[in-house]
N, C-alpha and C positions, 0 to 999 in steps of 0.2 A: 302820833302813837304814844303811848303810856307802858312803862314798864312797872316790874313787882316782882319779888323774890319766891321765890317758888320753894314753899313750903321753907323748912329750915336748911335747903340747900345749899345758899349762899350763891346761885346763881338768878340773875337778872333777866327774865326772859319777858317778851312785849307779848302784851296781853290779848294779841292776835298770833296765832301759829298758821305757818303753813302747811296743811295737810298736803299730802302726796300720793294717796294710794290710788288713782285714775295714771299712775305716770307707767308707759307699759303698756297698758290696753285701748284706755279710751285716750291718752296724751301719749303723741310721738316724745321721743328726746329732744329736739329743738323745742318743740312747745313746753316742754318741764324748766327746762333751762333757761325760758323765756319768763316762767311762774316765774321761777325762782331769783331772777335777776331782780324784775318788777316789784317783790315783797319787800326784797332788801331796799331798794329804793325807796320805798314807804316805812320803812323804820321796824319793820317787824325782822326779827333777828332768831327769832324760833321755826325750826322745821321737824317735823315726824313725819316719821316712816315706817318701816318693818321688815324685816325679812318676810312675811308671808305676800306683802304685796305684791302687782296689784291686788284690786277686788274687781269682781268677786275672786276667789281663788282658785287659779287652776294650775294645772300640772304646765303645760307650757310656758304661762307667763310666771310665774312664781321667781323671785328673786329681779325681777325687772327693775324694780323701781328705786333700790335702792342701786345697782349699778346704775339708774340713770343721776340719782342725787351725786352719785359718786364722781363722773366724770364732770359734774360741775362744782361739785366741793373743793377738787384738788385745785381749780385756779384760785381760789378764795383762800381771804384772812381768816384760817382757821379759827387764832380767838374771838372773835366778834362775830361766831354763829355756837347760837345756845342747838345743839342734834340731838332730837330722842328719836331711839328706834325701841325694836321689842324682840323678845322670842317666845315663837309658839310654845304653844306646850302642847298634852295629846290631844287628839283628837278624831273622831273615825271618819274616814272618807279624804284622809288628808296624808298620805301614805308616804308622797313624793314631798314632802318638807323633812329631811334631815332622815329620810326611808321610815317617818311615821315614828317620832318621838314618841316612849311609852311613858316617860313620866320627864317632871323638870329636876332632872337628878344634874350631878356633880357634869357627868358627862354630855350632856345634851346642850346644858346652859352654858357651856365650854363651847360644843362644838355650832351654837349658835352665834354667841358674839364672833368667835374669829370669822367666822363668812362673814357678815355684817362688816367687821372692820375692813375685810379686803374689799369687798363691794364697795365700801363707801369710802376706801383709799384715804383713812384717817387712823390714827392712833388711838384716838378714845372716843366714850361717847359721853355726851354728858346726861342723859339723863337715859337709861336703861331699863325698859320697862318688861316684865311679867306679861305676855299680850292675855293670857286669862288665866283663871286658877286651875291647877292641876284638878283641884277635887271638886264632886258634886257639888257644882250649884246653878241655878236659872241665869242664862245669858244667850243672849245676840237672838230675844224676841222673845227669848221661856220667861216664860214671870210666877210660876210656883213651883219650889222647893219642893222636890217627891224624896222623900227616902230612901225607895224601893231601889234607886241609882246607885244606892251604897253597897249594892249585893251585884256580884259576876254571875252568868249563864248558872256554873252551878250554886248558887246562893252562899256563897263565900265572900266576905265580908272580903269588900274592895282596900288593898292597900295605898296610901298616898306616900308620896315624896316628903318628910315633915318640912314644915315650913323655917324650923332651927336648921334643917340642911339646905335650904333653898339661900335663905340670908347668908348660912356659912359658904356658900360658896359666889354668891352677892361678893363678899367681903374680900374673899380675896379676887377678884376684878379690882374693886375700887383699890386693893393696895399693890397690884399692878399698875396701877395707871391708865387703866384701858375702859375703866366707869368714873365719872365722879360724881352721879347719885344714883340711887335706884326711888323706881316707881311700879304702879300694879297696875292693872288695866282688867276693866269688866270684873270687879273686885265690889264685893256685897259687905254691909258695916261688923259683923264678925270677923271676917277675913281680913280685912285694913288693922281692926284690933289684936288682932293675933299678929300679926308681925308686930306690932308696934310691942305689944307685952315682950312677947319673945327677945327681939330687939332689945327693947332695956334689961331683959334678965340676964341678956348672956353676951353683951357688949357687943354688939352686932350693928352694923348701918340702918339707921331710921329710915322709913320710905319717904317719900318727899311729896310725892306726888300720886294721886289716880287718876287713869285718863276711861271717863265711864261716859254713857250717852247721857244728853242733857238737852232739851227745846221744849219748846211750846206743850209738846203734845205728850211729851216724857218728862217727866217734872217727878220720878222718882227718890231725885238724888235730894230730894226735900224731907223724905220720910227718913230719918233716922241717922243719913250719911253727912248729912250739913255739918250736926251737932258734932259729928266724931270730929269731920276738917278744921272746924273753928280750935274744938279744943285741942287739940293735936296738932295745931300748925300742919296740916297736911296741905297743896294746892289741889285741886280740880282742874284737869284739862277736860275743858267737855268736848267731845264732838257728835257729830250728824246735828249742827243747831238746826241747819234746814231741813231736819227729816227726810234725807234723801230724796230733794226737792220738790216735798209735799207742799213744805212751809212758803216755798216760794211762789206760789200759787198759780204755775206753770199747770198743772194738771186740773186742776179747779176750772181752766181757761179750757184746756184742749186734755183731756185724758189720756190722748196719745200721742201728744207730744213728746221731743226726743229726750232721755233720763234713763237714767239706770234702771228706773222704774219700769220702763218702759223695752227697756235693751234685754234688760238681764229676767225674764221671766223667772217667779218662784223661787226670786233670792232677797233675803231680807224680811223675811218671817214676821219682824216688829212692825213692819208699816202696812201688812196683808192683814190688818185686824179689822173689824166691821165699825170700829168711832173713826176711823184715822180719815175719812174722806168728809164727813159731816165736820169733824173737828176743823181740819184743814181751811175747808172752806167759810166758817165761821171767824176765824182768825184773818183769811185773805179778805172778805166783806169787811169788818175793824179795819185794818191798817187801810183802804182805800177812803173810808167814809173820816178820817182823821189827816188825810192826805200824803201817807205814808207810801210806799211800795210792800207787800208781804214779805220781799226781805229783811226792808227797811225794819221792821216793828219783832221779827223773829228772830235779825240777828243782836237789835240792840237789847233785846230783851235779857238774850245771854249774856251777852260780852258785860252788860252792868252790874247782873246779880254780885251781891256781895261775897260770896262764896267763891268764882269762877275765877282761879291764877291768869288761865290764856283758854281763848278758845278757837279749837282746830278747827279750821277754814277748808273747802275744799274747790275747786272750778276743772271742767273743760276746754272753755272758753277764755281769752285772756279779758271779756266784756263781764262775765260774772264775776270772776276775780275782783277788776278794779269797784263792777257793785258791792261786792262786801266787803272789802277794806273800807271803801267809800261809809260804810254801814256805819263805822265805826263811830262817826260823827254825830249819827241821831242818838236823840236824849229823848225818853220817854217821859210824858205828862205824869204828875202822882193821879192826874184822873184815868189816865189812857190805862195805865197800870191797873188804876180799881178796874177797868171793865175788863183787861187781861181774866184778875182773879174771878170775876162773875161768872165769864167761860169756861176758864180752867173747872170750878167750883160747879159747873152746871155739865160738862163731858170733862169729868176729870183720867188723865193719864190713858188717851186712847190707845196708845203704843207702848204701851213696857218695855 
């Protein structure tokens, strides 16, 4: 495993994370705790989570997953585990998280970490993330910006949380001792910039990190957002590398094979789009005819871009698991690469 500083943090996290949000639904507690032993074992020292997990999200399992990180955190060397979690923000249809957060105000962003911290039976977190933006924008499958969302039922211009109060209240976490970085999640390249201004104008904690989708088949974070991370020292945790194991060419094989794809009907809007199965399978043909596995060539794909701090891993199985860490290992040809971009370039971004 390979570590790297995560944005201008100061914290060291390996350049694989273990994702968690199957722990709850599709992973008993023995099986999380079995992940999560097994990562550490392999050197990866990073783990995410959320108060809203698991997924998909429901009112039963909600808060699951981080009690189950919790009941394995407390035996563990707390310093030698880098923990990012997140708190929602609003959302409709999502009533039973904190009785339907109306914005990410002073209060909300309070009364999310403290659950989080008792759940997960630690003092702080280290990397505390925004799970999406309060205000109007395209996320989790929307890919065009409508303005029309900035107006309420009676066309009254929608008020937001400003983002000077989101950070001011960021800041005091961190000088509690109960953050020590903040990060955004599902964050578009205005947004990342507006904190970052904000931020230096009025002495406020720099974000560190964005945790936004990133594979094969979603290769947005290419238009516009690279340039912001390079020069801002921001990191990218990407996750879903396997497109909700499109990438893996599970479904290419048998379409109804078992996956969330396949579990969770009419969830996941990003991968329901009309390139996402031609694409798929174009990339699972590649990786087999260069003698690859389709995760083999999907995840190394991520994990190497220059851009990419860590990226979020996810398994049911403790067999997938060990495949993708194992992934870590493949190195892609600069030929294998040119014919990446030929594909990309010929069905580009089937899944926004």
């Amino acid at each position: 495993m390979e570590y790297t500083q995560l944005g201008n943090s100061g914290l060291t996290v390996s350049k694989v994370c273990l994702g968690t949000m199957t722990y709850g639904d599709q992973n008993t507690e023995a099986e999380a705790h079995a992940q999560l032993d097994y990562a550490m074992a392999q050197g990866i020292n990073f783990i995410d989570t959320a108060e809203m997990y698991p997924v998909p999200p429901k009112a039963e399992t909600y808060t699951r997953t981080e009690t189950m990180v919790g009941t394995w955190l407390k035996k563990q060397p707390r310093d030698r585990i880098i923990l990012g979690s997140k708190a929602a923000g609003p959302r409709r249809g999502m009533d039973w998280i904190r009785g339907g957060p109306p914005a990410l105000d002073r209060a909300n962003i309070r009364a999310a970490i403290e659950g989080s911290l008792k759940r997960l039976q630690t003092d702080y977190i280290d990397v505390y993330q925004l799970h999406w933006p309060e205000r109007n924008v395209p996320m989790f499958g929307q890919y065009q910006f409508d303005p029309a969302q900035e107006l309420d039922a009676g066309g009254r211009q929608v008020q937001w949380v400003s983002i000077r109060n989101q950070l001011e209240t960021l800041a005091e976490l961190i000088q509690e001792g109960k953050v020590r970085a903040i990060g955004l999640s599902n964050e578009q390249p205005w947004g990342l910039m507006e904190f970052l201004r904000i931020a230096g104008e009025y002495g406020l904690p720099r974000v560190a990190s964005v945790q936004n989708c990133y594979n094969l088949i979603n290769r947005g974070m290419e238009f516009g957002m690279s340039e912001v991370l390079y020069r801002e020292n921001v990191g990218l945790l990407a996750y879903s590398p396997l497109a909700f194991g499109h990438l893996s060419g599970k479904y290419i094989d048998d379409p109804e094979a078992k996956g969330r794809v396949t579990m969770f009907l009419g969830y996941a809007q990003r991968y329901k789009k009309p390139g996402v199965v031609p694409a798929s399978a174009a990339y699972t043909k590649l990786a087999r005819a260069h003698g690859l596995t389709p995760v083999q060539l999907a995840l190394s794909f991520v994990y190497h871009r220059w851009f990419v701090s860590s990226t979020i891993i996810g398994a049911t199985t403790m067999a997938q698991l060990k495949q993708n860490i194992d992934a870590w290992q493949t190195r892609l040809t600069p030929e294998l690469v040119q014919e990446i971009e030929h594909l990309h370039l010929t069905m580009m971004n089937p899944a926004p």
